[in-house]
C-alpha positions as CSV (number, residue, x, y, z in Angstrom):
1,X,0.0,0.0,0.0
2,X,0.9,3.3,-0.5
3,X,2.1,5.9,1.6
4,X,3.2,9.8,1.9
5,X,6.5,10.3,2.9
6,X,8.4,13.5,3.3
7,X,12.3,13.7,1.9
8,X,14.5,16.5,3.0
9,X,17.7,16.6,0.7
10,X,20.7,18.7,1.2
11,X,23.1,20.5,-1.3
12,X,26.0,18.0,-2.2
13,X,29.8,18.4,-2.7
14,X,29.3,19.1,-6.9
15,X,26.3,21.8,-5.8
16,X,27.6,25.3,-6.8
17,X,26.6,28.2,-4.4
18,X,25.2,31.4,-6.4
19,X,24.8,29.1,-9.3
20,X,21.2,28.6,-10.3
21,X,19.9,25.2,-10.6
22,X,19.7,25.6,-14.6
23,X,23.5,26.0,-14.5
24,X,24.3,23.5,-12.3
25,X,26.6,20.7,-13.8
26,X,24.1,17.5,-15.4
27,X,20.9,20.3,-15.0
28,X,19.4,18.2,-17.8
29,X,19.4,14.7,-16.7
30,X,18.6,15.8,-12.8
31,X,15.5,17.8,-14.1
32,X,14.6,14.7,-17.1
33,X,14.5,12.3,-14.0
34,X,12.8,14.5,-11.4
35,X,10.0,15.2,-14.1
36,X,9.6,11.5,-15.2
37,X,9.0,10.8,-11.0
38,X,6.2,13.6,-11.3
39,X,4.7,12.5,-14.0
40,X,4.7,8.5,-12.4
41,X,2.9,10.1,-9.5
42,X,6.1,9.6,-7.5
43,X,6.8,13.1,-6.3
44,X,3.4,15.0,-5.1
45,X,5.1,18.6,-4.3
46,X,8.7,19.2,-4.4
47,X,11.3,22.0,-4.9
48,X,14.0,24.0,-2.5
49,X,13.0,25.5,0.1
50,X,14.3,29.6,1.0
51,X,17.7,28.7,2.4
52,X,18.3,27.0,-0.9
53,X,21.0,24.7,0.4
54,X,17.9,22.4,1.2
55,X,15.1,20.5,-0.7
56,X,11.7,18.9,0.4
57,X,9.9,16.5,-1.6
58,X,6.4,15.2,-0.8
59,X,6.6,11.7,-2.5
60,X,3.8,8.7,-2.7
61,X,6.1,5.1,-1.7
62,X,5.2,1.5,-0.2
63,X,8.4,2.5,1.8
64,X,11.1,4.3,3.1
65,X,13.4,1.7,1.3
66,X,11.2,2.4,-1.8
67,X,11.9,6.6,-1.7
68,X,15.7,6.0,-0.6
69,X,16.2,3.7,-4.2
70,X,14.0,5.9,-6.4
71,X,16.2,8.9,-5.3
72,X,19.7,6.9,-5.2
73,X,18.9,6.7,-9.3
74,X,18.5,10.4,-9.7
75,X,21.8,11.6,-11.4
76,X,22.7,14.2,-8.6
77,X,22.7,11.7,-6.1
78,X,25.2,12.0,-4.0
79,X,27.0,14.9,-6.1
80,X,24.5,17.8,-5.9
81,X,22.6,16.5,-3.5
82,X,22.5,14.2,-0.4
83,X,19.0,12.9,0.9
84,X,19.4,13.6,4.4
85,X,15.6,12.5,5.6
86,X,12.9,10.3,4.4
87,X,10.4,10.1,7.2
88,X,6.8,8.9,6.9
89,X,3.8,11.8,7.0
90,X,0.6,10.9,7.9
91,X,-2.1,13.1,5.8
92,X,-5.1,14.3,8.1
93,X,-5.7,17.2,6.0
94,X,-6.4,17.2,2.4
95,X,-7.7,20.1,0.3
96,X,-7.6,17.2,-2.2
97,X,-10.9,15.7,-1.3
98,X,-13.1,19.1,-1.2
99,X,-11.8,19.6,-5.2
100,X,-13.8,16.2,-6.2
C-alpha cells in the first residue's frame, strides 16, 4: 500500500553556491528524471526551500526503502545533492478531497 513520505535533501559536494539550478553541472538529466518521478505520481510537491542549500519532496512510496532507491537513481545523487531524511507523514488534512 501506499504511503506519503516527506524527503528532505541537502546540497551536495558538486552543488555550486550562487549558481542557479539551470547552471548547475548535469541540470538536464537531474530535471529529465525528477519530471519523469512527477509525471509517475512519485513526487506529489517538491522543490528547495528559502535557504536554498535544502530541498523537500512530498513523495507517494510502499516505503522508506522504496523513496531511498527511487532517489539513489536520480543523477545528482550523491553529487549535488545528499538525501538527508525520508520520514513517513501521515495526511489528516487534504484540500484534495473538497476539489472532487
Amino acid at each position: 500500500m501506499a504511503m506519503f513520505h516527506v524527503v528532505v535533501l541537502r546540497s551536495g559536494p558538486e552543488w555550486r553556491q550562487g549558481r542557479p539550478l539551470e547552471e548547475q553541472s548535469g541540470w538536464e538529466e537531474h530535471a529529465a528524471y525528477m519530471d519523469d518521478l512527477v509525471e509517475q505520481g512519485f513526487i506529489v510537491l517538491g522543490g528547495p526551500l528559502g535557504d536554498e542549500h535544502r530541498v523537500v519532496h512530498a513523495v507517494e512510496a510502499s516505503s522508506e526503502q522504496a523513496v531511498r532507491d527511487t532517489f539513489a537513481a536520480d543523477p545528482w545523487t550523491g553529487s549535488h545533492l545528499v538525501v538527508d531524511v525520508v520520514e513517513p507523514w501521515t495526511i489528516r488534512l487534504d484540500a484534495r478531497r473538497l476539489q472532487s
